[in-house]
C-alpha positions as CSV (number, residue, x, y, z in Angstrom):
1,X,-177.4,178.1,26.3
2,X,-174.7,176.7,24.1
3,X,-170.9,176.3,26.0
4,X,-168.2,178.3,23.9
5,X,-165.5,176.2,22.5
6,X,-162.9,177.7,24.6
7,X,-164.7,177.0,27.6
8,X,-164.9,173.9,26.9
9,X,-161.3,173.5,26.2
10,X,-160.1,175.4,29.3
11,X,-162.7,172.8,31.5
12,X,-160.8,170.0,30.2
13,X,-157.3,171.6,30.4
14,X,-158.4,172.2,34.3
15,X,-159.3,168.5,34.7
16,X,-155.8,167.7,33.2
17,X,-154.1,170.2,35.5
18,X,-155.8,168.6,38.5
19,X,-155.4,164.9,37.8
20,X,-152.2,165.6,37.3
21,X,-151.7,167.6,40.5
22,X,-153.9,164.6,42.2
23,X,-151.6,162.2,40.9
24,X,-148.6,164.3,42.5
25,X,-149.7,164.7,46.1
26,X,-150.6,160.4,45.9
27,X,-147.2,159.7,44.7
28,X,-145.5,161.3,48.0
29,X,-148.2,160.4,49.9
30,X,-147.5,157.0,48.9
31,X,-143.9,157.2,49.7
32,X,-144.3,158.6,52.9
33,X,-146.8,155.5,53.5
34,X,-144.3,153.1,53.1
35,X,-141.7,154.5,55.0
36,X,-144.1,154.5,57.9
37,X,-144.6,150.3,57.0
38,X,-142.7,148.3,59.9
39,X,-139.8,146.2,58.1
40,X,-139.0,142.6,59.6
41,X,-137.8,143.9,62.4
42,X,-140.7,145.4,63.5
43,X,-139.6,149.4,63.4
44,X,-140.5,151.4,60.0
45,X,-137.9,153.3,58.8
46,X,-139.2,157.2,60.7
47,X,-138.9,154.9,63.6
48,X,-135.6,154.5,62.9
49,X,-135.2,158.0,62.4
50,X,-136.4,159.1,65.2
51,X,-134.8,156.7,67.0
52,X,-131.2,157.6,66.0
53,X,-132.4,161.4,66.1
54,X,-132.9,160.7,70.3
55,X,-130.2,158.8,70.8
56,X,-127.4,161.3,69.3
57,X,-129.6,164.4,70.5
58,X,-126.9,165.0,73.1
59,X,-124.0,165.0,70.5
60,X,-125.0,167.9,68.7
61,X,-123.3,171.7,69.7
62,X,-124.8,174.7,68.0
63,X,-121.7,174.9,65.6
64,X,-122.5,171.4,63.8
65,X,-126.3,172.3,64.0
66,X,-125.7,175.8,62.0
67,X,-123.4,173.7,59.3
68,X,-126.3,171.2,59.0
69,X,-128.6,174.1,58.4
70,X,-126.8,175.1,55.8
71,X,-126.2,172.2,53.7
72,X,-130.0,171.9,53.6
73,X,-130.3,175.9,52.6
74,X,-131.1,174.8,48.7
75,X,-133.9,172.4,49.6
76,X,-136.8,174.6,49.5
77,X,-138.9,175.6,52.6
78,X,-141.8,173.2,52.5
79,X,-139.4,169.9,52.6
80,X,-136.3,171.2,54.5
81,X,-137.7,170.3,57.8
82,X,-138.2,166.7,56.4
83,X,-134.7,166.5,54.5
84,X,-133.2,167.5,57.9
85,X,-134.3,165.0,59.8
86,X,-133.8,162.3,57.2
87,X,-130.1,164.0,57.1
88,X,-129.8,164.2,60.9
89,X,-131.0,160.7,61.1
90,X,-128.0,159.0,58.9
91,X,-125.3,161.2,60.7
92,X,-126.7,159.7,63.9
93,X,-126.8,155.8,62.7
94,X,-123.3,156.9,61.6
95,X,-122.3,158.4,65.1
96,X,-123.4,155.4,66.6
97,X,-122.2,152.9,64.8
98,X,-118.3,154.6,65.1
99,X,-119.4,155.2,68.9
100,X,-118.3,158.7,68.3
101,X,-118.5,160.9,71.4
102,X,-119.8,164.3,69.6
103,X,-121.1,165.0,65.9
104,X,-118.1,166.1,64.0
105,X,-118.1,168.4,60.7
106,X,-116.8,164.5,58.8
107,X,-119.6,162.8,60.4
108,X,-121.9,165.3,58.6
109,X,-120.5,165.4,55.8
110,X,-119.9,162.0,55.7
111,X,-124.2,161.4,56.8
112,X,-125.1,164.4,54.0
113,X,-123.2,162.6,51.1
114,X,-124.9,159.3,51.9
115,X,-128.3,160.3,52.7
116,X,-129.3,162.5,49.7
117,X,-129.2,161.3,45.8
118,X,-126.2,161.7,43.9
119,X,-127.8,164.8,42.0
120,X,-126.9,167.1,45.2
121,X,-123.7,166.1,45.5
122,X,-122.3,169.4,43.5
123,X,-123.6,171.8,45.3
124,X,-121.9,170.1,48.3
125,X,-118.5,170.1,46.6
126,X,-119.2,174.1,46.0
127,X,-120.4,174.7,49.4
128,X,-117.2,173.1,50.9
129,X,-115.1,174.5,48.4
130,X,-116.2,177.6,49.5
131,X,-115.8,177.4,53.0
132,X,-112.5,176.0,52.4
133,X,-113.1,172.4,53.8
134,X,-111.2,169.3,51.8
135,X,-113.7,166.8,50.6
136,X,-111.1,164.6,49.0
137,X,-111.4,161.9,51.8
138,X,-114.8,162.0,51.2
139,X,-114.2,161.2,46.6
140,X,-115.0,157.0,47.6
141,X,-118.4,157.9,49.1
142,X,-119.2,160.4,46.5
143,X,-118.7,158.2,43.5
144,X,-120.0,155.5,45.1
């Protein structure tokens, strides 16, 4: 039996699609490795996470929980768990760091702006646009 030619070309188109999906799923896989590396000080930087997650648990009311949930609305479902806590994670450092005695909507917004690249910025500036929040204190850390 002889293969047809476009057989033959969808057998190596499928071998492109899956190296290249291969190639994909290493990539984060990879990241996610070295984020779980400990740094000099012993702790990796999820252990960080989790540690400023715990430590600021008690600081969080249902009203700042709901306006975290929806800054992380556009991230889709399979990584919005994982952007969350990444998120939640820098507003904590930040809460700790100003000793500040409950999460406030600036502390979020404040943790959002420096914990996600510079591309989701916009859509913040809509979102509090359209809830009628001021983000011009907030310019210096958004060009920064």
């Amino acid at each position: 039996m002889q293969m047809s030619w476009s057989l033959s070309l969808f057998i190596v188109a499928w071998m492109f699609v899956l190296v290249g999906l291969f190639a994909i799923g290493g990539y984060f896989m990879f990241r996610k490795f070295l984020k779980s590396m400990p740094k000099q000080d012993g702790k990796s930087d999820l252990d960080w996470q989790d540690y400023y997650i715990e430590q600021t648990r008690s600081l969080w009311n249902d009203e700042t929980r709901e306006f975290l949930n929806e800054l992380v609305e556009p991230v889709p479902q399979l990584f919005r768990d994982v952007a969350k806590r990444s998120i939640a994670a820098k507003i904590g450092q930040l809460a700790l760091e100003s000793k500040a005695d409950a999460i406030t909507t600036e502390l979020i917004i404040k943790g959002y702006i420096m914990a996600t690249p510079k591309r989701d910025h916009k859509w913040l500036i809509q979102h509090l646009t359209n809830k009628q929040i001021n983000y011009a204190p907030y310019e210096k850390y958004l060009k920064a």
